[in-house]
N, C-alpha and C positions, 0 to 999 in steps of 0.2 A: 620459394614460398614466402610470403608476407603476411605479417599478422595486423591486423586491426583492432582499432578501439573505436565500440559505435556507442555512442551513451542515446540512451533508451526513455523517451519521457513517459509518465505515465504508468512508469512499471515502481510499484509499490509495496508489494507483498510476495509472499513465498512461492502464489499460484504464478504470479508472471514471471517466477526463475523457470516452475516449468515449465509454464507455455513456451518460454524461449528454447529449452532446452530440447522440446520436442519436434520444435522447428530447426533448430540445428539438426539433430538427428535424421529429418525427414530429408533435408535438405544435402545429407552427407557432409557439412563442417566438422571437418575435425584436426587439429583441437580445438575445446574452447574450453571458456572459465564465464562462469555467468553469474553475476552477482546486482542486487536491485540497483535498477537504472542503467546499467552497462554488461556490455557482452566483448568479450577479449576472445579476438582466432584467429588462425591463420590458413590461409589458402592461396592456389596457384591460379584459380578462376578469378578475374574482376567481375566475370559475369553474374557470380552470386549474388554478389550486394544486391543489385534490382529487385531480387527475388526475394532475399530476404526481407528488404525493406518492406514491397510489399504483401509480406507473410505477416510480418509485425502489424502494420495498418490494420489487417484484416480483423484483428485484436483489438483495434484500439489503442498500441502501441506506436511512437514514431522516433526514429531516428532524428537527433536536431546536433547541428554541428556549431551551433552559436555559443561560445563561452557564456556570456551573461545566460541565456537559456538554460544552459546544464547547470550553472551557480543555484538558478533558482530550483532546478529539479534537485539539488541535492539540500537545500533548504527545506525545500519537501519532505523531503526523505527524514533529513532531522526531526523535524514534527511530527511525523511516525514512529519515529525512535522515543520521541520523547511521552508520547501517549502509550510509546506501551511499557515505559517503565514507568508511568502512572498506574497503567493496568494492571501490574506485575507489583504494585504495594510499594516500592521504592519512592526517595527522592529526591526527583532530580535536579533542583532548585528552580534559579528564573529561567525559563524559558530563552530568552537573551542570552544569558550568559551561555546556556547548552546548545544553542547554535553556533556561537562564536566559538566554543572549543573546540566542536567538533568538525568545523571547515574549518578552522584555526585563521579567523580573518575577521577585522575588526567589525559586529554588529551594526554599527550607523551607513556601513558603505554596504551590506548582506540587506539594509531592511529598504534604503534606496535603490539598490539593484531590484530586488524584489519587487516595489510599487511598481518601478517603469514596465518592468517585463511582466506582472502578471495582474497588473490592473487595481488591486487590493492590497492594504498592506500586510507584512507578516501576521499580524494580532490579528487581525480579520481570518486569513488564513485559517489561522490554530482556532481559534472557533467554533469555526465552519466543522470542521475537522473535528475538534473535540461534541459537538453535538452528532454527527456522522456516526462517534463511537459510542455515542450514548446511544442512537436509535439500533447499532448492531448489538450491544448488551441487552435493549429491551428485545428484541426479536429472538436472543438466544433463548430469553424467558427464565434463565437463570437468577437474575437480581430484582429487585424491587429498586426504584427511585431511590432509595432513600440510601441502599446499595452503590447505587452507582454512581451518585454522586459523593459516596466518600470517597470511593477507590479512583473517582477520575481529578479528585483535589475540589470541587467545589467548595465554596465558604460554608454552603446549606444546600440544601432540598431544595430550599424558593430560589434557591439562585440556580441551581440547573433545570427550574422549572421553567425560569423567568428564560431565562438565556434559550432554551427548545423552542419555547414558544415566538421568540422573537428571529429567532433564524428559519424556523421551520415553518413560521406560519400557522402552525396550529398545536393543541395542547399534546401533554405526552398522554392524555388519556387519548385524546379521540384517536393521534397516531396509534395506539397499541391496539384500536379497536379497527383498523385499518389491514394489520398486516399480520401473516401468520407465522409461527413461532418456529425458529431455525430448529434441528433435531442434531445437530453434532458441535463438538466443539471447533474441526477446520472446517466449517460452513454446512453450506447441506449436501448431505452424500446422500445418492440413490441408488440402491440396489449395491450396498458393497460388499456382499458375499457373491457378487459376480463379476470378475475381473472386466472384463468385456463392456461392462454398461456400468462400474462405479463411475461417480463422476464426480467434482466437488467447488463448489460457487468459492471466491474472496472472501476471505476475511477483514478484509481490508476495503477500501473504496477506491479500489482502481478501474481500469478501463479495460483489462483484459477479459473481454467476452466472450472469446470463443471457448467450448465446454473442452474439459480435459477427461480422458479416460486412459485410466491409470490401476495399477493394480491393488490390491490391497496392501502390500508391502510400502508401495509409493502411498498413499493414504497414511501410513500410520508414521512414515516419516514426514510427512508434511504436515501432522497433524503434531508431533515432537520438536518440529523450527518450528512452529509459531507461537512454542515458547519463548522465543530467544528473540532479541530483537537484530537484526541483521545492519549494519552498517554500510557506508558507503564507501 
């Protein structure tokens, strides 16, 4: 038996631990350990890989074997980490310095890696990403602007105002007159007094699209990690 290591781009949040995990299980891997961005197992088939890989695609997930590639998915990954110990009241200083600690590798050579491989630089990145998390607070419907740009660090209101509108394109009013208001805290759950047909969207802004149905047990554990910010 041989165990592998597939590092996983695109997988972000706590729903793509399950999605993976539910593809191991369909697929009979066992064991494994699945943790964002990566999946650790071991098996006596080579044949799985193909399948799995394209189980993941299916998702929106992809296996990439490119060092520099996985660098920047786990820079990724930091700036998740680092939004939601924003979210979570904490602080977690500059930005820079919380990537460097956390892949423990000097920031000038992580933010030129970064440009080459993903086109924008890190700052751009977190951005992107920190208005991302402002439009899933306004969709929760639980905060007001004025709300969520304390808890996400703004300087002010007009600066998360200024900053939405230049990334998004349009105001945080007309966006909020756009789109209709999430109903749970792990995203939108339908019908979860029915094991069979619960289901529950990202929290996060990743790419795993396919719908998970899960029980209500699995819901309210997925819905207590996404307290927690998960590492890489």
């Amino acid at each position: 038996m041989k165990t592998y290591e597939l590092h996983i781009k695109n997988m972000v949040c706590e729903r793509c631990i399950i999605f993976v995990e539910q593809i191991m299980d369909e697929l009979n891997i066992f064991p494994y350990k699945v943790r964002l961005g990566c999946v650790i197992f071991s098996t006596t088939s080579k044949s799985a890989l193909p399948i799995l890989e394209k189980k993941l695609q299916e998702g929106g997930l992809h296996v990439i074997n490119n060092r520099d590639e996985i660098t920047a998915e786990e820079i990724k990954l930091s700036v998740k980490n680092y939004l939601d110990e924003l979210e979570d009241g904490k602080k977690p200083g500059k930005l820079s310095a919380f990537i460097s600690d956390r892949l423990a590798k000097n920031y000038f050579g992580l933010s030129k890696l970064f440009s080459k491989t993903q086109g924008v630089t890190i700052e751009s990145y977190f951005v992107t990403q920190k208005v991302d998390r402002v439009k899933r607070l306004l969709r929760e419907g639980e905060l007001n602007l004025s709300e969520i740009a304390y808890r996400l660090d703004y300087s002010n209101v007009q600066h998360a105002s200024s900053q939405f509108r230049k990334v998004s394109g349009q105001s945080v009013s007309s966006y909020k007159a756009t789109v209709r208001p999430l109903t749970s805290h792990a995203g939108n759950v339908e019908n979860p007094d029915n094991p069979k047909r619960a289901t529950t969207k990202c929290k996060g802004n990743c790419n795993c699209t396919q719908p998970l149905h899960v029980s209500r047990t699995t819901l309210r554990q997925l819905d207590f990690a996404n307290q927690f910010s998960v590492g890489v």
